[in-house]
GUTI-76392 format. One record per residue (C-alpha): residue number from 1; residue in one letter; x, y, z. Coordinates in steps of 0.5 Angstrom, whole numbers, plus 500, padded with zeros to 3 digits. Layout:
<nodes>
NODE num residuo  c1  c2  c3
NODE NUM       A   X   Y   Z
...
</nodes>
This chain:
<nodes>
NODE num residuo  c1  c2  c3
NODE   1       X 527 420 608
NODE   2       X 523 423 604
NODE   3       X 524 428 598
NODE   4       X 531 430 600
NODE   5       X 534 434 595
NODE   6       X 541 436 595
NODE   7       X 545 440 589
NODE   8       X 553 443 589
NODE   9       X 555 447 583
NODE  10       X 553 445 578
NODE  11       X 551 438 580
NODE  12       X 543 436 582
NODE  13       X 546 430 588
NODE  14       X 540 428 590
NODE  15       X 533 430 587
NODE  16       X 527 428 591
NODE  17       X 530 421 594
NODE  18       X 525 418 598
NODE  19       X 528 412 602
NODE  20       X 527 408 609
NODE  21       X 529 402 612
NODE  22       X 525 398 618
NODE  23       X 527 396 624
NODE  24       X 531 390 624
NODE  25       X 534 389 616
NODE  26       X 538 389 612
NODE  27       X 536 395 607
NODE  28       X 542 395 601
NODE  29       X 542 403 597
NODE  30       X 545 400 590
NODE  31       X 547 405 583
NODE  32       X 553 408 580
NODE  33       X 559 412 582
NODE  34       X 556 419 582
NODE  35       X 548 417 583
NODE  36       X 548 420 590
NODE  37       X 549 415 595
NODE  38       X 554 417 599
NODE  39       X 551 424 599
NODE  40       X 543 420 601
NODE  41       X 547 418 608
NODE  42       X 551 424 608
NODE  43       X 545 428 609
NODE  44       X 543 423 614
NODE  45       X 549 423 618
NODE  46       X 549 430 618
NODE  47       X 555 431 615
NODE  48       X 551 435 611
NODE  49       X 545 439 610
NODE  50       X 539 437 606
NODE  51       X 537 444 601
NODE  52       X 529 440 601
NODE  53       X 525 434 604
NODE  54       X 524 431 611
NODE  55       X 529 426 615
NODE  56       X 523 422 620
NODE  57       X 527 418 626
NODE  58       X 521 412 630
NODE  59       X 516 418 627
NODE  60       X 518 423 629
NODE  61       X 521 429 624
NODE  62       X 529 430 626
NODE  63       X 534 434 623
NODE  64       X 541 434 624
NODE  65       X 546 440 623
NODE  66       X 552 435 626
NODE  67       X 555 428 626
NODE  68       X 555 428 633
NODE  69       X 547 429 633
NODE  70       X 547 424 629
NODE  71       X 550 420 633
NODE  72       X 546 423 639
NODE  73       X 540 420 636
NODE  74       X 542 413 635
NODE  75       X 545 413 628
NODE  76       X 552 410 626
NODE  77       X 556 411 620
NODE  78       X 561 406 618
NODE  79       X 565 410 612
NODE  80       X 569 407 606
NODE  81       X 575 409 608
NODE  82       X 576 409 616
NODE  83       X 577 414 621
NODE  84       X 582 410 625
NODE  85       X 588 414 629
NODE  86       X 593 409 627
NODE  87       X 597 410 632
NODE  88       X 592 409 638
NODE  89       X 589 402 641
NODE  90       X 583 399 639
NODE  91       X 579 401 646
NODE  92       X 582 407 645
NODE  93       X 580 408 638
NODE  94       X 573 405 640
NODE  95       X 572 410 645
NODE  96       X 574 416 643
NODE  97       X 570 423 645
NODE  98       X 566 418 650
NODE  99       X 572 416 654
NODE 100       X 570 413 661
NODE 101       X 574 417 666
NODE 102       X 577 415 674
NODE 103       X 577 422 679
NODE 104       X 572 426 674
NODE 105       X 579 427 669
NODE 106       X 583 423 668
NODE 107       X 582 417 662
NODE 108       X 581 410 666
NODE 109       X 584 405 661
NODE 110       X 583 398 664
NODE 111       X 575 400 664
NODE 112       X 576 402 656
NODE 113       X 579 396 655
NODE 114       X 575 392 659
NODE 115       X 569 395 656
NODE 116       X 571 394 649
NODE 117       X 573 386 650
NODE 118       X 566 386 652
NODE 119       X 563 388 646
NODE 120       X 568 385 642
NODE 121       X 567 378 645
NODE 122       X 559 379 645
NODE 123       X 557 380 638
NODE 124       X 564 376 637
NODE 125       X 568 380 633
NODE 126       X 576 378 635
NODE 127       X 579 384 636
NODE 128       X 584 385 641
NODE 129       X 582 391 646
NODE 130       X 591 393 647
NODE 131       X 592 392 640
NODE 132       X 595 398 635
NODE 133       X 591 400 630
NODE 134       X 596 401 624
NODE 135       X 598 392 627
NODE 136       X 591 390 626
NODE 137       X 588 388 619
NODE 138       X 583 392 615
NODE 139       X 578 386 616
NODE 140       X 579 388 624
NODE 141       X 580 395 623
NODE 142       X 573 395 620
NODE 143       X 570 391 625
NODE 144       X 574 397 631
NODE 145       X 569 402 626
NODE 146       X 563 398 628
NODE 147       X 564 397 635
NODE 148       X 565 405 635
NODE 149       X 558 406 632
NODE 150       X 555 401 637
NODE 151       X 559 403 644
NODE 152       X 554 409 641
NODE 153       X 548 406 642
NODE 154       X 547 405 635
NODE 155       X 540 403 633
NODE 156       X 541 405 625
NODE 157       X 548 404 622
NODE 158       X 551 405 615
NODE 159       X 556 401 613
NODE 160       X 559 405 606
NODE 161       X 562 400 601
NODE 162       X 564 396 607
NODE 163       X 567 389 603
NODE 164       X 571 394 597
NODE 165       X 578 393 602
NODE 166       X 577 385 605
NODE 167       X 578 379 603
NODE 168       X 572 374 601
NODE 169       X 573 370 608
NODE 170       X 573 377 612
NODE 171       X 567 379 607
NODE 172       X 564 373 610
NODE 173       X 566 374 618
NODE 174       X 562 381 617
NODE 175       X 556 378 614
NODE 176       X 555 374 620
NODE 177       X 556 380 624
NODE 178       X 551 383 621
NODE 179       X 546 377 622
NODE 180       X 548 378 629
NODE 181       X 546 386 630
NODE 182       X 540 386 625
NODE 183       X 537 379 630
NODE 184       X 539 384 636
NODE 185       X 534 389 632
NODE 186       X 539 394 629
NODE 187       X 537 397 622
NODE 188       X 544 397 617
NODE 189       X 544 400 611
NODE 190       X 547 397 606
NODE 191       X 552 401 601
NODE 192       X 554 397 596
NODE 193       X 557 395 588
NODE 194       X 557 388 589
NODE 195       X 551 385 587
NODE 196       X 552 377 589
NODE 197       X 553 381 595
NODE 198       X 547 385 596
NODE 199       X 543 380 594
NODE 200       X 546 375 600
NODE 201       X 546 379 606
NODE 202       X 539 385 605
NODE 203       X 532 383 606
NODE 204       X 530 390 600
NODE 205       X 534 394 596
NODE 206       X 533 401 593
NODE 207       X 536 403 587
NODE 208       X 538 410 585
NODE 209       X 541 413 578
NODE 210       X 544 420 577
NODE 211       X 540 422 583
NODE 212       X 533 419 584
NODE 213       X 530 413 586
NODE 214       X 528 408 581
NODE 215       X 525 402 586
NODE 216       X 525 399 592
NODE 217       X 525 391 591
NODE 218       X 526 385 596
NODE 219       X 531 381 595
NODE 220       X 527 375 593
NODE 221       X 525 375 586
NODE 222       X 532 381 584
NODE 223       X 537 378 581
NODE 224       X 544 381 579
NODE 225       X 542 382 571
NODE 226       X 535 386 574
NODE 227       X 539 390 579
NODE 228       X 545 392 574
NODE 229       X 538 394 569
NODE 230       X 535 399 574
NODE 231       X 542 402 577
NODE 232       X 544 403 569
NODE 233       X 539 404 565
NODE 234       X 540 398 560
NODE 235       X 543 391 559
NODE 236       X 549 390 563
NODE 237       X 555 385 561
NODE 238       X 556 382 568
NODE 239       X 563 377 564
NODE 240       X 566 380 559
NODE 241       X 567 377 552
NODE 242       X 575 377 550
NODE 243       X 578 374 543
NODE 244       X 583 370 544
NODE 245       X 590 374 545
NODE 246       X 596 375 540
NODE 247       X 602 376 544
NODE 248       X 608 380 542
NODE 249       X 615 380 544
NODE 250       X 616 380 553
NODE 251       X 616 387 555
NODE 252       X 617 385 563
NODE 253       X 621 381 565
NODE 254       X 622 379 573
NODE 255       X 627 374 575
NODE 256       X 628 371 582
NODE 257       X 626 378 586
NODE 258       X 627 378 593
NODE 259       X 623 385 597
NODE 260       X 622 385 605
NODE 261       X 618 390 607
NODE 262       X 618 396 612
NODE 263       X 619 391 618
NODE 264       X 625 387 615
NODE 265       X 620 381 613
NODE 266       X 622 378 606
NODE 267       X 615 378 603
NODE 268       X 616 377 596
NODE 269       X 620 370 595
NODE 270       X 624 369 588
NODE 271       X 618 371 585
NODE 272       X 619 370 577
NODE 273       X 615 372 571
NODE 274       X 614 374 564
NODE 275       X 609 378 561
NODE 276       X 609 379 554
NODE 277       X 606 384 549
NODE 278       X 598 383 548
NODE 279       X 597 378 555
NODE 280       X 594 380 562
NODE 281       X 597 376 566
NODE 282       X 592 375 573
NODE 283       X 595 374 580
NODE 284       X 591 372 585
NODE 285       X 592 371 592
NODE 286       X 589 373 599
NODE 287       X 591 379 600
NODE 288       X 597 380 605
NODE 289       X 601 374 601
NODE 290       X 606 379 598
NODE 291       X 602 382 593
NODE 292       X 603 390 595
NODE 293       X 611 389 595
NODE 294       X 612 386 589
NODE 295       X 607 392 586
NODE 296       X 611 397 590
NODE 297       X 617 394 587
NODE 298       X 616 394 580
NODE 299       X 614 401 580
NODE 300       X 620 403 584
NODE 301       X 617 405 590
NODE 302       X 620 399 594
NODE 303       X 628 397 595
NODE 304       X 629 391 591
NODE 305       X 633 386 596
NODE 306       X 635 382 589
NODE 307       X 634 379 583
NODE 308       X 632 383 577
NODE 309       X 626 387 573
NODE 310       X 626 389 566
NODE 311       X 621 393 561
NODE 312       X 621 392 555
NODE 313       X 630 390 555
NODE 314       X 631 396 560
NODE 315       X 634 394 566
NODE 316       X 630 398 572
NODE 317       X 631 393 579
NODE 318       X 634 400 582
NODE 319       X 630 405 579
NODE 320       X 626 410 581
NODE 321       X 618 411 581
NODE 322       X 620 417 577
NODE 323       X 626 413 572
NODE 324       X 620 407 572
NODE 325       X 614 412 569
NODE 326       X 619 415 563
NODE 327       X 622 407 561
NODE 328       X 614 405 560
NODE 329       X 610 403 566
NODE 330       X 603 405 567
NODE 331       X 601 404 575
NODE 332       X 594 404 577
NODE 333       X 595 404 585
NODE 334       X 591 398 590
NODE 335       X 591 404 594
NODE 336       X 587 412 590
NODE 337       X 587 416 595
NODE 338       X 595 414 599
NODE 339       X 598 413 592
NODE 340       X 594 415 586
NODE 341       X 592 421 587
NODE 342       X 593 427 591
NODE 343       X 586 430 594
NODE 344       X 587 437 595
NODE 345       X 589 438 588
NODE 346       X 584 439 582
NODE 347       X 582 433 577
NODE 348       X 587 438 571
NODE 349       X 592 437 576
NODE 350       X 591 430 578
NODE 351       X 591 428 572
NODE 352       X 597 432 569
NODE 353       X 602 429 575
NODE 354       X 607 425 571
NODE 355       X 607 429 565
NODE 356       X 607 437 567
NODE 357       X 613 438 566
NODE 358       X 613 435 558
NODE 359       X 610 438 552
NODE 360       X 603 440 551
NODE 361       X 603 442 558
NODE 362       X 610 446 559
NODE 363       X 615 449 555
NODE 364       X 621 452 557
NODE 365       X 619 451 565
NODE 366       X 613 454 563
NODE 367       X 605 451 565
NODE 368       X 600 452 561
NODE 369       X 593 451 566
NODE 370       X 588 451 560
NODE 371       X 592 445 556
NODE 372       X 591 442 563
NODE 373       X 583 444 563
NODE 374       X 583 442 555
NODE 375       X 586 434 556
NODE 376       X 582 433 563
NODE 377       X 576 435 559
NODE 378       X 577 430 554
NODE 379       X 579 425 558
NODE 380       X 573 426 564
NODE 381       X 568 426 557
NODE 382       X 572 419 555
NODE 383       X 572 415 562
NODE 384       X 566 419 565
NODE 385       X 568 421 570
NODE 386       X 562 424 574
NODE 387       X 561 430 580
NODE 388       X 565 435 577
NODE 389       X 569 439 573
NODE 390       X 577 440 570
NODE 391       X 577 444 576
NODE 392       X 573 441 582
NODE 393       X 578 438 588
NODE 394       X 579 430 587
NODE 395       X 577 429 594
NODE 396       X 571 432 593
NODE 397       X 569 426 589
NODE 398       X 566 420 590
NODE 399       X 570 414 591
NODE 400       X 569 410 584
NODE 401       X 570 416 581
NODE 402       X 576 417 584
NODE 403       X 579 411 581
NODE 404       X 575 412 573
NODE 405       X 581 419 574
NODE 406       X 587 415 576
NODE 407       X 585 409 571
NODE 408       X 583 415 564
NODE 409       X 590 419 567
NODE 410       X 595 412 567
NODE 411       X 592 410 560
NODE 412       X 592 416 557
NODE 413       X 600 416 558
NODE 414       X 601 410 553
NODE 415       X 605 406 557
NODE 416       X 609 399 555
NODE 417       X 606 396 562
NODE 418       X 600 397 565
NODE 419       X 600 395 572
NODE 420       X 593 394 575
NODE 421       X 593 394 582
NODE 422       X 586 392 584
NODE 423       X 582 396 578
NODE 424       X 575 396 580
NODE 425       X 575 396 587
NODE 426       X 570 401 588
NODE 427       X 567 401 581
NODE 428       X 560 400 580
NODE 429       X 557 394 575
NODE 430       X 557 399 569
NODE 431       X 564 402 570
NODE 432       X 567 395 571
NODE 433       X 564 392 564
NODE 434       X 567 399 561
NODE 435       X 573 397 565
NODE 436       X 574 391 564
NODE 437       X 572 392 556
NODE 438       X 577 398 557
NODE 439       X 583 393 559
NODE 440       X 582 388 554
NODE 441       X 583 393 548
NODE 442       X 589 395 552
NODE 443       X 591 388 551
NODE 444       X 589 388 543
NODE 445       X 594 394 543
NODE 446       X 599 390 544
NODE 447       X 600 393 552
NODE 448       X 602 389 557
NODE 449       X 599 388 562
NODE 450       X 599 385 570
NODE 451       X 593 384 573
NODE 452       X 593 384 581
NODE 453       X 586 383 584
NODE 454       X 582 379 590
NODE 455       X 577 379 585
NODE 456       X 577 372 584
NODE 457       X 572 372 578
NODE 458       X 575 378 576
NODE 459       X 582 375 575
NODE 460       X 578 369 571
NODE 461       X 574 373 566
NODE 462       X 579 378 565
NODE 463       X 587 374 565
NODE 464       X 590 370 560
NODE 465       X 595 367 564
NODE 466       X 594 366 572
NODE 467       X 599 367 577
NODE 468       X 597 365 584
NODE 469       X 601 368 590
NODE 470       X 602 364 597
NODE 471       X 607 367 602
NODE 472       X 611 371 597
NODE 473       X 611 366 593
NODE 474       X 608 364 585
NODE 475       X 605 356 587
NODE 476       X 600 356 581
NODE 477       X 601 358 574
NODE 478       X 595 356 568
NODE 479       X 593 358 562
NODE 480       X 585 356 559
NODE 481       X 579 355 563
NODE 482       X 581 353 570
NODE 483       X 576 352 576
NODE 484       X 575 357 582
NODE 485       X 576 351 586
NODE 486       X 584 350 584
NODE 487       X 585 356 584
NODE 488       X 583 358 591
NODE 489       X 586 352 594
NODE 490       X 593 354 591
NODE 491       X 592 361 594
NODE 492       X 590 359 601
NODE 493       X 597 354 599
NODE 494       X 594 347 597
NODE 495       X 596 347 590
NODE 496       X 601 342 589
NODE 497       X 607 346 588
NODE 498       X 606 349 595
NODE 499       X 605 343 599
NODE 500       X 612 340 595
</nodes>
């Protein structure tokens, strides 16, 4: 790609990007939320349009009006959220849009499974072929995306955040496929915010800030702090520094809750906890140990089977969403797009969701859209929030952009409780440092906030408590400097109380 220039109203997407990737690597495309990844690829994959420059495929000149000729040339793209039909099978997914069919019509099952099977058992990816989508997890449902790009005859795939969403062991499963593809000369790009990660699996990394290239390096010789440098512009705090917390009264309290989940299984398990004024109480868990329905519950999105939640010594067990926002609770979603924002409606709109019925915003049954503009303005500003304007669609903007709109929208409410599902999942080193550093004065606010990530070194940098969940029960709790190692072996349920 040489020279591609792309711009929206009023934004420069890409100015002049150069980029290639070689037969046979791992090619990592780094920067921050907004620098023109995304777009870079889209334009590749032809979902859009270059306005300048030259796309060059095995030497030769292309250009791609559509995705499907992209595709028809040998180009796959994994996207950060799938396009999976969750109803349908795994074989049925993979092959979509190029069934193999019987007597010229109609669709041959057993030979799309069996097709399937075969790919999955050669690049070793354990998936069942039969198995509906939406029963399988998000590791797997990554792995069925691949096999769609490669039951295409990929020769170049992209592969858009591909670890945002998995556990560390699923992470490192979908490395050892792409050692396997890349030795079967497949070229991968690599899009990424996790610098351990791209500095594990990619043989060069190109780096790109606010819409240009910056450099093209290899691996050998980057390091973490060289990378969040050239994607940033300046010294990246990678860890942050946080003074000793001054806890206040207890402002949410959990005792003995039990939830099942939309199946009837009980997923959360007597679960009790306390976090007070002042503290960030970290829970750790792989992920799927319970940790979706306890959120779910605390923020009244969920029937409590039994047991008790209080904020700030208001009874709230059976509360409402709504019921629960007006007692004080702030809640950053694990998932933006499903939970935190709606797509279709404005940044203005979004951020003015829990509160458009309340003063400034409305008086008397009446909205007033340019006080919504002005708050969004302001708060775009303070969280740089980038691709866009106070009127711009929340869909179009970019991933980690996303969540910096709904992180500014749940603490500019002033909650009592902040509940932090999975912050910076997304975010890249800059907006993780002025994350983090963000929660942290927070807490010196005298918030009180519960911490969920499957960010391991998060939850140690960030907590002053830790909680660790297994099976939907807490196994593990600690307070000062505990190791990596403890903390993993209680969340695969090694710890002591576990095993008791």
């Amino acid at each position: 790609m040489r020279g591609i220039r792309k711009e929206f109203p009023g934004v420069v997407a890409n100015d002049e990007v150069s980029f290639e990737v070689r037969r046979g690597e791992v090619h990592a495309l780094l920067g921050e939320n907004g620098a023109g990844k995304s777009t870079l690829m889209n334009i590749l994959y032809g979902l859009y349009r270059p306005d300048g420059g030259e796309i060059r495929l095995n030497g030769k000149p292309v250009s791609f009006s559509s995705a499907r000729e992209a595709i028809n040339a040998g180009i796959g793209m994994v996207h950060q959220h799938f396009m999976l039909i969750p109803v349908m099978t795994v074989a049925e997914n993979v092959v979509l849009g190029t069934e193999p069919v019987r007597e010229g019509v109609l669709l041959d099952e057993r030979a799309a499974a069996r097709r399937v099977a075969d790919m999955a058992k050669t690049f070793n990816f354990a998936v069942d072929p039969e198995a509906l989508v939406e029963d399988i997890s998000v590791g797997q449902q990554q792995r069925v995306e691949i096999m769609k790009a490669l039951y295409r005859n990929a020769d170049v795939l992209i592969l858009d955040e591909p670890t945002a969403v998995l556990t560390p062991q699923e992470a490192s499963d979908l490395f050892d496929i792409l050692q396997t593809l890349r030795q079967e000369g497949m070229s991968i790009i690599f899009i990424s915010h996790k610098l351990n990660e791209v500095l594990e699996i990619a043989d060069r990394i190109t780096v790109l800030r606010r819409g240009k290239t910056i450099e093209t390096v290899s691996r050998h010789g980057a390091t973490e702090a060289s990378l969040a440098r050239a994607m940033v512009g300046r010294d990246v705090l990678l860890r942050v520094d946080k003074p000793q917390a001054a806890t206040g009264d207890v402002l949410l309290t959990v005792q003995d809750l039990h939830v099942r989940d939309d199946r009837g299984i009980e997923k959360v398990r007597g679960v009790s906890l306390d976090v007070r004024a002042g503290e960030i109480v970290g829970i750790a868990g792989v992920d799927g140990n319970g940790q979706s329905e306890l959120i779910d519950a605390l923020t009244g999105l969920q029937k409590i089977e039994s047991g008790a939640v209080t904020i700030a010594g208001r009874e709230l067990s059976h509360a409402s969403a709504r019921a629960a926002l007006d007692a004080g609770i702030g809640h950053i979603p694990e998932d933006r797009q499903r939970r935190g924002l709606v797509l279709e409606f404005s940044i203005a709109e979004n951020i003015a969701l829990h509160d458009y019925a309340k003063p400034p915003t409305a008086r008397s049954g009446w909205l007033f859209p340019g006080r919504m503009v002005q708050r969004a303005k302001t708060l775009i500003k303070e969280f740089d929030v980038r691709g866009g304007g106070p009127l711009t669609r929340a869909g179009g903007l970019s991933g980690g952009n996303q969540q910096k709109l709904v992180v500014a929208r749940e603490i500019d409410r002033d909650p009592k409780v902040l509940i932090a599902a999975q912050p910076t999942r997304g975010l890249d080193v800059g907006a993780i440092e002025y994350l983090h550093r963000r929660l942290v004065a927070e807490r010196d606010e005298g918030r009180a906030i519960l911490l969920i990530s499957l960010e391991l070194e998060e939850i140690l940098s960030l907590s002053d408590r830790i909680l660790v969940l297994f099976e939907g029960e807490i196994v593990g709790e600690h307070t000062g400097e505990v190791s990596e190692e403890t903390i993993g072996l209680e969340m695969l349920g090694g710890g002591e109380k576990a095993v008791a």
